[in-house]
C-alpha positions as CSV (number, residue, x, y, z in Angstrom):
1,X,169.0,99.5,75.1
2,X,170.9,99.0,78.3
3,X,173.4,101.5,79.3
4,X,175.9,100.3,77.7
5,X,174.3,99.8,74.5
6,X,172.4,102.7,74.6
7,X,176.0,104.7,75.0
8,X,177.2,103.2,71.9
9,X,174.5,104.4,70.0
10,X,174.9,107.8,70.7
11,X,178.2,107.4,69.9
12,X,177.5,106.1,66.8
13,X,174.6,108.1,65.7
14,X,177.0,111.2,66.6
15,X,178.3,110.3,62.7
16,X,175.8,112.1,60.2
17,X,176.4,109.1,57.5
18,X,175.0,106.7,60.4
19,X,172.3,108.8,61.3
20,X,171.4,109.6,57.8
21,X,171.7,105.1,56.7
22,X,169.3,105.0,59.5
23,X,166.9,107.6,58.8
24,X,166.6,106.0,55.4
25,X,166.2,102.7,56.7
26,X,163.3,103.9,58.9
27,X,161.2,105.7,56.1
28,X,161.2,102.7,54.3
29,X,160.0,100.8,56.5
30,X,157.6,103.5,57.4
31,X,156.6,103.6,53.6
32,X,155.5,99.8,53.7
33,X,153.9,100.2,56.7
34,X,156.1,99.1,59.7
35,X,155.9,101.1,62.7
36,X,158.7,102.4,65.2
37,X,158.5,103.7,68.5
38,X,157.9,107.1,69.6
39,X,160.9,108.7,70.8
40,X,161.6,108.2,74.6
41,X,163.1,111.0,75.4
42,X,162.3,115.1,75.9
43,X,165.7,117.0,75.6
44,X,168.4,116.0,73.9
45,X,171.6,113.9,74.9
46,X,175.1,115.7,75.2
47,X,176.5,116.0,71.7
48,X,173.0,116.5,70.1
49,X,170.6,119.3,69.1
50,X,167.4,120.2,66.9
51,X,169.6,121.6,64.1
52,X,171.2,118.5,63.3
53,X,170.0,116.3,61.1
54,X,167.7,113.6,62.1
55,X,168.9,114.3,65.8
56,X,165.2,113.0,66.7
57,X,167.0,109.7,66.8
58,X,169.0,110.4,69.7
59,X,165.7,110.7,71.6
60,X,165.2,107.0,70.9
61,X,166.5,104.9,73.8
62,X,166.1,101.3,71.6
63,X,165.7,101.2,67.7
64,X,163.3,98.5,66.1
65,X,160.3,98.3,63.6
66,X,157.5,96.2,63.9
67,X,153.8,95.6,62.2
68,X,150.5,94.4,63.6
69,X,149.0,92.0,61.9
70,X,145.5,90.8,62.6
71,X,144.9,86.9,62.7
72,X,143.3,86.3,59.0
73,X,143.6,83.0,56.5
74,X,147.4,84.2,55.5
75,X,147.8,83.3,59.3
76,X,146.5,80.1,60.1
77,X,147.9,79.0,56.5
78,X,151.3,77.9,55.8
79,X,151.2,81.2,53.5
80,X,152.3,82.8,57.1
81,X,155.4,81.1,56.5
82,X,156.3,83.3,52.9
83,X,154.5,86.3,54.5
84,X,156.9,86.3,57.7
85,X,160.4,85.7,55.2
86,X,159.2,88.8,53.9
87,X,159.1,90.7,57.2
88,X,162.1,89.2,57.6
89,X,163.6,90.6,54.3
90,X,161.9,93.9,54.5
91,X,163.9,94.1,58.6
92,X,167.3,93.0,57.4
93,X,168.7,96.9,57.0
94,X,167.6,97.7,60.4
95,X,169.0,94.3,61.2
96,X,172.7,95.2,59.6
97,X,172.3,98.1,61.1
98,X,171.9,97.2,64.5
99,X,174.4,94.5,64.3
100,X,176.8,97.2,63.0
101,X,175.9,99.3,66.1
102,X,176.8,96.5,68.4
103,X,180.6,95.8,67.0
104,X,181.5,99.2,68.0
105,X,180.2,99.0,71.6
106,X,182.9,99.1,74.3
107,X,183.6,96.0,75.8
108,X,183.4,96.5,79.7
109,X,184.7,94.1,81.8
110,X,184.4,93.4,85.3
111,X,187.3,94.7,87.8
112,X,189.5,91.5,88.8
113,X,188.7,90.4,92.2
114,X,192.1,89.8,92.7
């Protein structure tokens, strides 16, 4: 996230429902084998610490999933087609999720130059 964005989502995480949607949406994708990234950050923001609930996503400073898939028949098939609708399907939480994130960001505009 840029600054900006990545403000927002501490704001937004700051609510445990948010954090808690999103901590399910991750072990899902976990459980069907997506991957996210490793948190980037040591210490926790301002507003955060280890004894709330999945806090660990604070730590995060962008929020995505993703799988590695090696090139196999599926691949160079159009099967590649069903098989990446299904991605697709399996991403739309995190998707809604995001999008959610982003309608609550701040607005900032740029000072007049008048």
């Amino acid at each position: 996230f840029k600054p900006p964005l990545l403000s927002a989502y501490r704001d937004y995480i700051k609510n445990l429902q948010r954090r808690d949607e999103l901590h399910q949406i991750l072990t899902q994708l976990k459980s069907k084998g997506y991957s996210i990234p490793e948190p980037h950050y040591k210490r926790y923001p301002t507003g955060f610490n280890e004894k709330m609930n999945h806090a660990y996503l604070s730590l995060h400073r962008s929020m995505f999933a993703y799988v590695i898939s090696k090139p196999n028949k599926t691949f160079h098939s159009s099967a590649i087609v069903d098989k990446s609708f299904g991605i697709y399907e399996d991403m739309l939480d995190l998707q809604q999720w995001v999008y959610e994130l982003t309608l609550h960001q701040k607005v900032y505009e740029k000072p007049s130059a008048f």
